[in-house]
SEVO-997294 format. One record per residue: residue in one letter; y, x, z of N, C-alpha, C in turn. Coordinates in pm, whole numbers, plus 50000, padded with zeros to 5 digits. Layout:
<recs>
AYXZYXZYXZ
...
</recs>
This chain:
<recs>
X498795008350000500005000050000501255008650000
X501365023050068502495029350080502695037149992
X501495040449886501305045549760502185036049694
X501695027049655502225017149568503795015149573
X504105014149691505565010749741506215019949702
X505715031949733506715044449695507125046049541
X505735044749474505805049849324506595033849221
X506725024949318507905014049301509705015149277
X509185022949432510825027049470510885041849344
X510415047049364510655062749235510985055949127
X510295047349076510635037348921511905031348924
X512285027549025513425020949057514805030249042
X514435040349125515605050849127515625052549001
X514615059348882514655067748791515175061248692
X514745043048677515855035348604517175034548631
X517635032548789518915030348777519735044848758
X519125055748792519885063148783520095072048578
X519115067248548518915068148389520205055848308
X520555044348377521575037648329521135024648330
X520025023248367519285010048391519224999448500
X519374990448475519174980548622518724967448621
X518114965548733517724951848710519314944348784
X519154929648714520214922248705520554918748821
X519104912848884519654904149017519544915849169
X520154928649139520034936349294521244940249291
X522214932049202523604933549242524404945349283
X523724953849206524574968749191523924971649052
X524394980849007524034988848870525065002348845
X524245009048810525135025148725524415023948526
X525955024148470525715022148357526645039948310
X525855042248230526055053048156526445051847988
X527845054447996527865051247834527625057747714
X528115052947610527505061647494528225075647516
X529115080947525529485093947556529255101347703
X528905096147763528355097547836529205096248007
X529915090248016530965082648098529895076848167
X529925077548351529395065248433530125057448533
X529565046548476530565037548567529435024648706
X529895023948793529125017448844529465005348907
X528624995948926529014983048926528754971749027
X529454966749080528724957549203528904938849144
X527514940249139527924920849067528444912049241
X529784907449220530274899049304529974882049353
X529924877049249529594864049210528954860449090
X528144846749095527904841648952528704828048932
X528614825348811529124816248788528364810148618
X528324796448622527724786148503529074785648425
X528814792948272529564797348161531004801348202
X531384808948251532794814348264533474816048171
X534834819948190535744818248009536594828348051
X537524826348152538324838948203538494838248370
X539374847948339539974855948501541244860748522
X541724859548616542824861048585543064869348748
X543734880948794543544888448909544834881748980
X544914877849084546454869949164546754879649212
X546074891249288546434906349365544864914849385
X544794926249400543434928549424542584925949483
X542934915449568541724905549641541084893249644
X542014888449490542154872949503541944874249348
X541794860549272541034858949142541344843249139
X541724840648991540994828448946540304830048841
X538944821448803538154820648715537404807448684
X537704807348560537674791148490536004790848386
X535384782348432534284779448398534464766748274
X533584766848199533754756648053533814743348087
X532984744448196532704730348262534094716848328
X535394726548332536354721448393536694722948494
X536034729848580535784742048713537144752448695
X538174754748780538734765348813538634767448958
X537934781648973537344787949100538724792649170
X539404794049310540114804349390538564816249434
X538654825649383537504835049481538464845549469
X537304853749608538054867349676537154879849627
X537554890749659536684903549613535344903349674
X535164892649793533934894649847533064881649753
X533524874849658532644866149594532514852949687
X533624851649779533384838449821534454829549705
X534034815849695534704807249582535044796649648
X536254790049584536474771949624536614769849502
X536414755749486537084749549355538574742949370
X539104742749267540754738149340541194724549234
X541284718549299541384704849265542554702949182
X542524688649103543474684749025543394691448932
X542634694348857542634704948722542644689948620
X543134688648543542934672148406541594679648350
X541364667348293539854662448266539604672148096
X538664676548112538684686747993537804680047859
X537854684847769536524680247641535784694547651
X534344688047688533734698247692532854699447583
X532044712547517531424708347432531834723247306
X530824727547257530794739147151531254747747223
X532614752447152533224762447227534694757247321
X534654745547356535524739547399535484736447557
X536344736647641536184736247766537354740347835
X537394742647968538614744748048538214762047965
X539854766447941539614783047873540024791547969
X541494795047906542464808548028543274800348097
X543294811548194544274809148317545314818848317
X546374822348359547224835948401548084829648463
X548754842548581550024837248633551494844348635
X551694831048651553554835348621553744847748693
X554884853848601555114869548638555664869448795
X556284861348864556794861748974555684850549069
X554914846049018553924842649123553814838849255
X554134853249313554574854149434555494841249518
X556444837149447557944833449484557564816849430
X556844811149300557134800349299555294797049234
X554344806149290553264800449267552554795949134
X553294794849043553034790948944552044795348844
X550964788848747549734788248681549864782548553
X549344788648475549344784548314547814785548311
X547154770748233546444767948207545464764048083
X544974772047992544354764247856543534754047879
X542644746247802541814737847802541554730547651
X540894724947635540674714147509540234700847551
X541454691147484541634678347498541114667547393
X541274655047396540814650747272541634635847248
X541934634347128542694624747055541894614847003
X542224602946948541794596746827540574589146890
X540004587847052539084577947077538164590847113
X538534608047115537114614447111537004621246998
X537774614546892536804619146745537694631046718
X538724637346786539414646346759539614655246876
X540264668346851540224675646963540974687446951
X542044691847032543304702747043543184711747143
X543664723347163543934730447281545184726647335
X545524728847478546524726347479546904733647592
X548394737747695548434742047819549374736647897
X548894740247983549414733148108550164745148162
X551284739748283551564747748408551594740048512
X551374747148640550884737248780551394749948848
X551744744048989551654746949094550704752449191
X550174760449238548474763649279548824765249401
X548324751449501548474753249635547184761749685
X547614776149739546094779349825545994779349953
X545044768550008544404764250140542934765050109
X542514761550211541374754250254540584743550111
X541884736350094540954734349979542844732149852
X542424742949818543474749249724543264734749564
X544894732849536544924722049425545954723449328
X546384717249228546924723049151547944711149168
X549834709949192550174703949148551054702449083
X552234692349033553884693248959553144699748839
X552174694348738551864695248586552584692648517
X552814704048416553704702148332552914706548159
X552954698048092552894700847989553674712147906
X553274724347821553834732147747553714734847610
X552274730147555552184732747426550664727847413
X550664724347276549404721347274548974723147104
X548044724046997547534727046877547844711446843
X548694713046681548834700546617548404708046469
X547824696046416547024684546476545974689046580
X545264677146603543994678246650543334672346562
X542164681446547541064682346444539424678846510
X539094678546351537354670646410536634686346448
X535714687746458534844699646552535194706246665
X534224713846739534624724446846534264738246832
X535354745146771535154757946687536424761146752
X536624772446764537844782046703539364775446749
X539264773946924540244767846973541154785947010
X540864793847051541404803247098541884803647208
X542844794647244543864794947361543634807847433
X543664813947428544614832647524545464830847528
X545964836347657547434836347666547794848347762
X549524852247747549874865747795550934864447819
X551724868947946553114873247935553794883447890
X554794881147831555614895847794555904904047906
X555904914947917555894925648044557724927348080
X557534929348190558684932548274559514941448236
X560604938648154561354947348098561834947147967
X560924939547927560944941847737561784927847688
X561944930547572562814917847545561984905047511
X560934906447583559694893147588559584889147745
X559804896147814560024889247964560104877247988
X558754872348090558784860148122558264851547996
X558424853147837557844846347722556164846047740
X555874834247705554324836747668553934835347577
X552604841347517552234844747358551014835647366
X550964826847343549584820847274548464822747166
X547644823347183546634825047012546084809047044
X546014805746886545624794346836544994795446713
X544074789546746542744795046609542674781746541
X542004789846408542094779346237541234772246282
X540524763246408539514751446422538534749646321
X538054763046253536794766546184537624756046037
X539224753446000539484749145886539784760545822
X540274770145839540724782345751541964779545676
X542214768045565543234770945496544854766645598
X544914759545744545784758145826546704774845866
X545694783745873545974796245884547584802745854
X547704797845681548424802545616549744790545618
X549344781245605550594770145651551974763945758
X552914761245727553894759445803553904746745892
X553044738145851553014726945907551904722546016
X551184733746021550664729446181550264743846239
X550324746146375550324757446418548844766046458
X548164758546359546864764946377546254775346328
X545564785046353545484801946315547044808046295
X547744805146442548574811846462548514823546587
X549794830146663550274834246766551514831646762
X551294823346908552804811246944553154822647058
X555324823647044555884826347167556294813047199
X556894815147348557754801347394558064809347517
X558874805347517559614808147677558674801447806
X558654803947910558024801048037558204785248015
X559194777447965559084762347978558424756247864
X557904765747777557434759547637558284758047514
X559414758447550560564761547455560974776347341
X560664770747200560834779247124562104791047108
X561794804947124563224813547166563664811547009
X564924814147027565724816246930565604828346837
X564884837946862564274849346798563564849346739
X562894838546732561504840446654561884839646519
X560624849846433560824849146305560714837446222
X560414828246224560454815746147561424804246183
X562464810246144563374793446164563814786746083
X563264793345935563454784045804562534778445757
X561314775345842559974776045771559394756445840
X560854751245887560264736545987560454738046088
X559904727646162560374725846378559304734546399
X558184728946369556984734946433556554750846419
X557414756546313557234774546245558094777546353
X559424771046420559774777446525559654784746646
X557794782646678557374787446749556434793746723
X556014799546568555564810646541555844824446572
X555054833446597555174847746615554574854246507
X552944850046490552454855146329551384843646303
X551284846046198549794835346089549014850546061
X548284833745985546914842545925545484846345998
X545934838346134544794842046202543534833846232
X542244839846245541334830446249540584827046373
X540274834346466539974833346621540294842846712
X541274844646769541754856546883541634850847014
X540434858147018540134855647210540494868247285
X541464877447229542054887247345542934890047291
X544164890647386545204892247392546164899047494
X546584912747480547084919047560548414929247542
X548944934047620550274940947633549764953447673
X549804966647540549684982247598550814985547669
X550704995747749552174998147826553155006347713
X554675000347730555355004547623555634994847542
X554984980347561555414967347494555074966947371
X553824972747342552684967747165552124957247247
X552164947147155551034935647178549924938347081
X548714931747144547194940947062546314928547094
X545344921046982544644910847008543694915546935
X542344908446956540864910446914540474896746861
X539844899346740539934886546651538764884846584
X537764878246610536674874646557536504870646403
X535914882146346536044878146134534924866946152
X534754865046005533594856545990532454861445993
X531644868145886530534875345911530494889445924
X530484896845986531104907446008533004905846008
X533814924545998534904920045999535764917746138
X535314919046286536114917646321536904926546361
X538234921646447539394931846430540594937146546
X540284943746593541794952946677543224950246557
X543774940046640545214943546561546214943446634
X547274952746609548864952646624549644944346559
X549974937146689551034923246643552324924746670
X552734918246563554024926346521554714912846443
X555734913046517556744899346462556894899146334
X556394881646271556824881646139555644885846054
X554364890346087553394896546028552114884646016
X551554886645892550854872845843549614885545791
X548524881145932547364887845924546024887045808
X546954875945732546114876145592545004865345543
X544234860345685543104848245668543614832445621
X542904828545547541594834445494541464842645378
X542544845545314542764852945166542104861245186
X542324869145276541474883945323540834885445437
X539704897445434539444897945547538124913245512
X537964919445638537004926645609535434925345599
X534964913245677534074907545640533924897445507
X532594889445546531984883145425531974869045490
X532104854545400531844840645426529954839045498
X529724831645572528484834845612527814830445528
X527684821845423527054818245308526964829445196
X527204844845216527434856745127528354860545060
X528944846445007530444854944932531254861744980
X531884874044886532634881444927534334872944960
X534764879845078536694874845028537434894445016
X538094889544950538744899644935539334910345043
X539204925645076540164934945150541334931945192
X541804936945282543044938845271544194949545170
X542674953845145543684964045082543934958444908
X543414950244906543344942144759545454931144775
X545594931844882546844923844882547984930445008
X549144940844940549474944545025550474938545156
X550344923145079551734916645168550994912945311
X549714917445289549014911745427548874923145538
X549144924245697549044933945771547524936045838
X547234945245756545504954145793545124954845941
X544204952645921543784956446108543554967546151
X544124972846263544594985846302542994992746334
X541934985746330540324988046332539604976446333
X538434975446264537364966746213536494973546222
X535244960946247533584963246315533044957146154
X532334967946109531014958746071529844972946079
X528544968046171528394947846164529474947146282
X529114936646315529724923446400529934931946544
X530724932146610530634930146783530884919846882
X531744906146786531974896346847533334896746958
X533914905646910534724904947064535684897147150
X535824895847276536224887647319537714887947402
X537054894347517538604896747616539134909747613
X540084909747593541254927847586542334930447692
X541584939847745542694945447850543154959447823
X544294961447884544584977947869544754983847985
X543754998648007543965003848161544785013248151
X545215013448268546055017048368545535020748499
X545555029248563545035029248722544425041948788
X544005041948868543875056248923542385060148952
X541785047948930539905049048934539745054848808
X540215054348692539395058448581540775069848488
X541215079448561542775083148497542095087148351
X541655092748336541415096848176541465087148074
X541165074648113541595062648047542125058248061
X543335062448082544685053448105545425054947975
X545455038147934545955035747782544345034447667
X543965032847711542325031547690542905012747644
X542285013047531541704992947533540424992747585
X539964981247660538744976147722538864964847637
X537634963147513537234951747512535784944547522
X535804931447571534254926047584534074922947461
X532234925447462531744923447337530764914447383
X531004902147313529784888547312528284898347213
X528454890647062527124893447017526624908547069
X527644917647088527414935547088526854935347227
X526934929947279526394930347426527174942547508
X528374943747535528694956447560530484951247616
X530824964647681532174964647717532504976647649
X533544975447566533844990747463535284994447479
X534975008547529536555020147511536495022147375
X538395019247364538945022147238540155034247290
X540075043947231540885056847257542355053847100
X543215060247230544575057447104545285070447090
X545025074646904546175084346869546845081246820
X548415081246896549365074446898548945060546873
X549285053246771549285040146760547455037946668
X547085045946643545675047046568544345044846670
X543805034146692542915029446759541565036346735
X540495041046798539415046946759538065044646906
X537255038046813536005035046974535555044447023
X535395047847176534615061647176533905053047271
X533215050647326532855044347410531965029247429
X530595028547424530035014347499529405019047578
X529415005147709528595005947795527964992247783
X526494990847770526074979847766524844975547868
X524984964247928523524963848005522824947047950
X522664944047889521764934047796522504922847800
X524414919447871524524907947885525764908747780
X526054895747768527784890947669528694893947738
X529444906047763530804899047803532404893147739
X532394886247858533424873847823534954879847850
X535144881247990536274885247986536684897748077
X537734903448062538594915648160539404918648225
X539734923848327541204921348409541014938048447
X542384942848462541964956048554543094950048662
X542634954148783543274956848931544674966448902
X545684966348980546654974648973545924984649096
X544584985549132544304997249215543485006049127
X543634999948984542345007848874541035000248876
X540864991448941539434986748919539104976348800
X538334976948759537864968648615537224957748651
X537244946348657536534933948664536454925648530
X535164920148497534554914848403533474904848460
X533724898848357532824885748367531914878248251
X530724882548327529934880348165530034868048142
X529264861348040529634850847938528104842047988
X528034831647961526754820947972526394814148089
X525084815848120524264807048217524104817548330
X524244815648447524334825048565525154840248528
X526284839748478526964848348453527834853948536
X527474872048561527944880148703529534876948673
X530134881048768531594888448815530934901648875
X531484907548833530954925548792532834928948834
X532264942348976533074946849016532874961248971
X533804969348878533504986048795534484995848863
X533685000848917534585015049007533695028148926
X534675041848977533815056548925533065057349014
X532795054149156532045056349173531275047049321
X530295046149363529995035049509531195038449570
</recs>
């Protein structure tokens, strides 16, 4: 029996310390492709998660598809916080992102995605909210305010996007928030002025279109364009220095790291670096130069999802590093930057999807995989 036990425990060590782990002992050391280790303490699970959003390094919200937004702490205890509106659930549709207002602190405040539905059901939009987030005992959301929402609303549950980001402290986006809004699996909306779908929307903190934006000859609704052309951006983030940088799911293969950049029409569906999933080709970018190229493209596929940029003192060599989750790739991937030239050096993968990313202002990396009993994964250098 003490034979057995031992040459258990030796198997055990020699996997985890090789980069391996089993799922449910709630630690892991992952070793990446260059050979970077990072190690990991799973915090909580949670039934299909979507995002996260860090309130300070001890505190978290995280929104489940289901219509679920969690208050949890670094130790993985959770509440649910009431008053969230009633979501359409269903495909890829569900309660999405959360983030909070840059001053937080002072007036509490929460921006909310989700997908709603029109027309009896038979239709369906993203849309966001802002609330109030009382935290007690049993923490609730109130004083809802409507800010924006995808017009039209369309038939399927595809390709809602809703990410969302504030402009950073300082820049002449302060306090603005950037929305992605995806082509609802129609594609030719992309390129059009008349509804804001396969876009990236600014608006000011009240939902109100700034006066800056590049489209003010283009209709009411182009007023709150930032760029077209886009087809699903589920990450969306601010490098330090004020580049905005989103991750954009192609069709079959094709997807894409891009630098967003006011006024810039990312090209879909005219172009793209992938292929229609039925085989036909669409054309390069480099076949049409009025369209802005993606600053890097996957094929095959990685699927990617949530984009953060680190900063912090756990991992300094990667500071200015993109972190993005990879759904189909199964992986969390470093992207290294010369100067503005994006380049992957880096996966770490342990067999699951991830969904989304936050880093701590103490350097710590939190992620949250994607599906059915899906960790909150706490990533430090080291136990």
């Amino acid at each position: 029996m003490n034979l057995k036990f031992n040459l258990v425990g030796a198997i055990f060590l020699a996997l985890f310390l090789g980069g391996v782990f089993a799922h449910n002992l709630h630690a892991m050391q992952i070793i990446g492709t260059s050979g970077s280790k990072i190690f990991g303490e799973v915090i909580a699970t949670f039934e299909k998660p979507w995002a996260l959003s860090l309130i300070n390094n001890d505190t978290m919200l995280i929104t489940t598809k289901d219509g679920t937004l969690w208050l949890v702490d670094a130790f993985g205890f959770k509440k649910p916080v009431g008053n969230v509106p009633e979501v359409s659930v269903g495909g890829q549709g569900g309660l999405g992102d959360v983030i909070i207002h840059p001053e937080f602190d002072k007036n509490r405040l929460i921006y909310i995605s989700y997908v709603s539905t029109d027309n009896f059901g038979l239709t369906k939009f993203a849309k966001v909210i802002r609330a109030k987030l009382t935290i007690s005992d049993t923490p609730k959301l109130t004083d809802i305010t409507d800010i924006w929402q995808q017009i039209p609303a369309t038939t399927g549950s595809g390709h809602f996007s809703h990410k969302m980001v504030f402009g950073p402290a300082g820049s002449d986006y302060e306090r603005d928030i950037f929305i992605s809004s995806g082509d609802r699996q129609k594609m030719n909306p992309a390129q059009r002025w008349d509804t804001n779908l396969g876009k990236i929307i600014r608006l000011t903190e009240d939902g109100k279109a700034p006066k800056d934006n590049p489209f003010q000859n283009k209709g009411l609704l182009a007023k709150s364009f930032w760029t077209l052309g886009h087809r699903n951006v589920l990450g969306i983030a601010f490098r330090k220095g004020g580049q905005l940088w989103s991750t954009e799911m192609g069709p079959k293969d094709g997807d894409e790291l891009n630098l967003i950049q006011k006024g810039a029409n990312y090209g879909w569906p005219i172009v793209s670096e992938g292929s229609h999933y039925s085989g036909i080709k669409i054309p390069s970018h480099k076949t049409y130069t009025e369209f802005q190229a993606p600053a890097l493209f996957w094929i095959p596929t990685i699927a990617p999802s949530g984009l953060a940029f680190y900063e912090g003192a756990e991992f300094p060599t990667w500071n200015g590093n993109a972190l993005i989750g990879g759904l189909k790739s199964r992986a969390l991937i470093r992207i290294a930057f010369n100067k503005d030239k994006p380049e992957e050096v880096e996966r770490f993968s342990w067999s699951k999807r991830v969904r989304d990313i936050e880093i701590g202002k103490n350097g710590v990396i939190w992620v949250i995989e994607d599906g059915d009993n899906a960790s909150l994964i706490k990533f430090l250098k080291s136990p």
